[in-house]
C-alpha positions in Angstrom: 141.2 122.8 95.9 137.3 123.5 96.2 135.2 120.4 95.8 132.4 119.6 93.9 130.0 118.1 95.6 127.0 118.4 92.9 129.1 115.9 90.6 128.1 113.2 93.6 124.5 113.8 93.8 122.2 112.0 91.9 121.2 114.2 89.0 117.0 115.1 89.5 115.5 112.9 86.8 117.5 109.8 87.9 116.1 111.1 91.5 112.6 110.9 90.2 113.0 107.3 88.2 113.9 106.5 92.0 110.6 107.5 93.3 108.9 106.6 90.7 109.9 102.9 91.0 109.3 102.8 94.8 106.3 104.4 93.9 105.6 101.3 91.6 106.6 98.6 93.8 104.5 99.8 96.5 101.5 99.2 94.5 102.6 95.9 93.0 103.1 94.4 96.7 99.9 96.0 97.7 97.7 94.4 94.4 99.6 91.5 95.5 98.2 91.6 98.7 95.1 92.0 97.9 95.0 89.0 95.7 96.3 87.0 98.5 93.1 88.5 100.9 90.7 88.0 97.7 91.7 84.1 97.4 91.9 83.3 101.1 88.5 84.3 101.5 87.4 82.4 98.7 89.4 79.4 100.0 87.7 79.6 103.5 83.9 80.3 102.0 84.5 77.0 99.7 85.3 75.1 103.2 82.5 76.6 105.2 80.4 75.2 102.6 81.3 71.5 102.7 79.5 69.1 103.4 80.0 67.5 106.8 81.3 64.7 105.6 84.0 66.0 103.3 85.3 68.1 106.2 85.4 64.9 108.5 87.1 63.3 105.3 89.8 65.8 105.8 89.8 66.1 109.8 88.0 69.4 110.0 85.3 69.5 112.3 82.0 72.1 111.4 83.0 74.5 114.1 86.2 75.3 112.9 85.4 75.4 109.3 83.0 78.2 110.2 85.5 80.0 112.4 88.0 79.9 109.7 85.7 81.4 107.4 85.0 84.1 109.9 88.3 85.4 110.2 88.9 88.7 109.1 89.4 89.8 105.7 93.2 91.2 106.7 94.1 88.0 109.0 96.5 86.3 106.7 97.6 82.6 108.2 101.5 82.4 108.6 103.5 81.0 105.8 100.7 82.4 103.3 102.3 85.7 103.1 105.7 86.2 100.6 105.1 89.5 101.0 106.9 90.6 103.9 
């Protein structure tokens, strides 16, 4: 009895709906991403540009307001990220 393998393997245009969905997903999670970037750094230019008073108001001192909004662009905090 000879055996068929090609009955097995995934015929080529279900192959290429494959790649074309990873290919898909793998821009979605990146646009995500790069939402995420775009509204942290909002987020930490709005708190660099309290007043002193607001940021005592919420226990954050001048210093580290304006080394949170110096972080890098690609620094992410932990727990921000669902995208991992």
């Amino acid at each position: 009895m000879i055996l068929n393998i090609a009955r097995f393997l995934p015929r080529a245009e279900h192959r290429e709906s494959v790649v074309a969905r990873s290919l898909r997903q793998s821009v979605l999670h990146w646009l995500e991403l790069q939402q995420l970037r775009h509204k942290i750094r909002k987020e930490r230019e709005q708190l660099a540009a309290l007043p002193d008073h607001l940021l005592r108001d919420i226990g954050v001192s001048r210093a580290d307001a304006e080394a949170e909004s110096r972080r890098s662009f690609e620094d992410i905090p932990a727990g921000r990220s669902n995208c991992w």
